[in-house]
matplotlib code that plots the C-alpha trace (Angstrom):
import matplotlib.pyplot as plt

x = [96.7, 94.9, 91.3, 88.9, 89.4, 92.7, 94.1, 96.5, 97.0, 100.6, 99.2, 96.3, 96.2, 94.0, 92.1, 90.7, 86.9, 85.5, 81.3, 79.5, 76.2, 77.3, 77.8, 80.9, 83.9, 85.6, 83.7, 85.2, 88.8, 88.5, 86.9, 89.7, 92.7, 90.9, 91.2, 94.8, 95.7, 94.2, 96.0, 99.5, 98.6, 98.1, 100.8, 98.3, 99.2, 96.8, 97.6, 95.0, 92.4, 89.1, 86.3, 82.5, 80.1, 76.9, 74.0, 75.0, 71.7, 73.4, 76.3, 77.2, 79.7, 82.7, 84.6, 83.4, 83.7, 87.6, 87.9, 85.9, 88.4, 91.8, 90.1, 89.0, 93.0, 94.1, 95.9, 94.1, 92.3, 90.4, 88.2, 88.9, 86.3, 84.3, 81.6, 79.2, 77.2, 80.0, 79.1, 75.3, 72.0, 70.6, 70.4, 70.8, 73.3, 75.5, 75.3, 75.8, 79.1, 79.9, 79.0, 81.9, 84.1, 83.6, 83.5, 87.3, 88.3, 88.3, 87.3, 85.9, 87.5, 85.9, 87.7, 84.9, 82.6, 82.3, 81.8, 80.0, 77.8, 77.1, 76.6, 74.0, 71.7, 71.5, 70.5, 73.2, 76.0, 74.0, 73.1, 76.8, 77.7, 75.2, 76.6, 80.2, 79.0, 77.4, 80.2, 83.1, 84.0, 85.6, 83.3, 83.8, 85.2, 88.4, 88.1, 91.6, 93.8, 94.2, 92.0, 88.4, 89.6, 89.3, 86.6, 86.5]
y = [94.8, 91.4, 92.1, 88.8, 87.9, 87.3, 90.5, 93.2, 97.0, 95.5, 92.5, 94.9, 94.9, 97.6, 98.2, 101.9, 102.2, 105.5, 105.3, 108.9, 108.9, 112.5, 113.5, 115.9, 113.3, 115.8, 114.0, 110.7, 112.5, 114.1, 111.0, 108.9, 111.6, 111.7, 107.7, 107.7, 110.5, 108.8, 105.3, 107.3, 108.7, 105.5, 103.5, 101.5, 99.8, 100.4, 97.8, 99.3, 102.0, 102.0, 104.1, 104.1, 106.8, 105.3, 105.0, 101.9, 100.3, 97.2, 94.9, 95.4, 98.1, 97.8, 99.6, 97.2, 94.3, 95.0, 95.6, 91.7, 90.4, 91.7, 90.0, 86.9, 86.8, 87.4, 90.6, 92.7, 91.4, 94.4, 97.5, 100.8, 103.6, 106.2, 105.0, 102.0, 104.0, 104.1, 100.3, 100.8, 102.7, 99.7, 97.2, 93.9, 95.1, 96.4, 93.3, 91.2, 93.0, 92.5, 88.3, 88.6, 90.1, 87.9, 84.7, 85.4, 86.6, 90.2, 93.5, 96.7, 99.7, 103.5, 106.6, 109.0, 107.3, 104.2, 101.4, 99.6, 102.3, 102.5, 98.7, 98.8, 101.4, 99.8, 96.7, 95.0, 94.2, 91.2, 89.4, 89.8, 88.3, 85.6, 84.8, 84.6, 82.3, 79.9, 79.8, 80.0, 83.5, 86.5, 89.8, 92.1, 95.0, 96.9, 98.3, 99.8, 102.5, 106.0, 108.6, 108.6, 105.0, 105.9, 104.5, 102.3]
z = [116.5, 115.1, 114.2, 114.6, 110.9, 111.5, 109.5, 111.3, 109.7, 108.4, 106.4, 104.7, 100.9, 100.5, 96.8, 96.8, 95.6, 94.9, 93.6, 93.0, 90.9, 90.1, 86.5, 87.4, 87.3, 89.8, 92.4, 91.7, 91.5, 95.0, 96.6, 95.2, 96.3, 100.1, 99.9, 98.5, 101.2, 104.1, 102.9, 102.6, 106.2, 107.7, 105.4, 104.5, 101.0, 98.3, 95.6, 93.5, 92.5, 90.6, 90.3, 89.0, 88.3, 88.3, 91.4, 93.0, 93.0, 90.9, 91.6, 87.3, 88.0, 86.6, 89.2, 91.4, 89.7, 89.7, 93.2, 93.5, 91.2, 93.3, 96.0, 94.6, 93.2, 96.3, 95.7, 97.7, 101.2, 102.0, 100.0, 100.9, 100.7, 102.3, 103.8, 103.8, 100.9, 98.4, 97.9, 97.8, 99.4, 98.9, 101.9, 99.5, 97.3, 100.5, 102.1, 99.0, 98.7, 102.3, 102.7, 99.4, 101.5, 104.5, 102.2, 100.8, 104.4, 103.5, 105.2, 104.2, 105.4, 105.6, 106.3, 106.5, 109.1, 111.7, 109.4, 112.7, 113.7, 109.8, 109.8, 112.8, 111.8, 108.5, 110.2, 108.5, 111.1, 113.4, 110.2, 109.4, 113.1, 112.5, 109.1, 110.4, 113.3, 111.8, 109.0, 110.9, 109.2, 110.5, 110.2, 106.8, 107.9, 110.0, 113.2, 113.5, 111.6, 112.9, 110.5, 111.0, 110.9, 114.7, 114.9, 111.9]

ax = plt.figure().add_subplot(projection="3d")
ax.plot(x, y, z, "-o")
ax.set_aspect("equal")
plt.show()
């Protein structure tokens, strides 16, 4: 299956990001063992992990700034996480991450909810199909895999 951006489930390069504001580190752990899981159910290849442990208001995460970098380097083409929130609350700061994504022809992937539906109610997703019309780009995220990524 070819999604618009050009990317099938075979060619994705997937770099797991966990983000919890919670002080207990055992909520990064199990968020980051639900994303490895769900990658090893798929056989999805993860070619790398990182984790932050701050609110996400801010695009200075370190985490985050790795997952950017394995993009920008080409060795990964798509973000795996949750859900849209794992990259930020924050309408700007999510959809700063996300016109990165679709700028290096990458997608964002969530295995715990419908990264579209997520997308629309956060008004995000028609600013993202108006951004990748008038650039020529493909839109930031996967709509195939078989976990939640059902609807993803």
């Amino acid at each position: 299956m070819k999604q618009q951006n050009g990317t099938n489930k075979h060619d994705l390069k997937l770099w797991a990001y966990a983000r919890s504001s919670s002080s207990r580190p055992s909520v990064l752990i199990q968020q980051m063992q639900g994303l490895l899981a769900d990658a090893e159910r798929n056989h999805w290849t993860v070619v790398g992990t990182s984790q932050d442990m701050s609110t996400g208001r801010t695009l200075a995460r370190m985490g985050l700034r790795e997952a950017q970098s394995a993009v920008r380097q080409g060795l990964a083409n798509g973000i795996l996480i949750e859900d849209v929130g794992r990259l930020s609350h924050e309408y700007s700061t999510a959809l700063r991450v996300l016109e990165f994504l679709q700028d290096h022809g990458a997608v964002l992937l969530c295995t715990q909810s419908d990264v579209r539906y997520e997308l629309h109610i956060k008004d995000l997703s028609q600013i993202l199909h108006q951004r990748a019309a008038r650039k020529r780009l493909g839109l930031p995220w996967w709509t195939g895999g078989e976990s939640f990524a059902k609807g993803c």
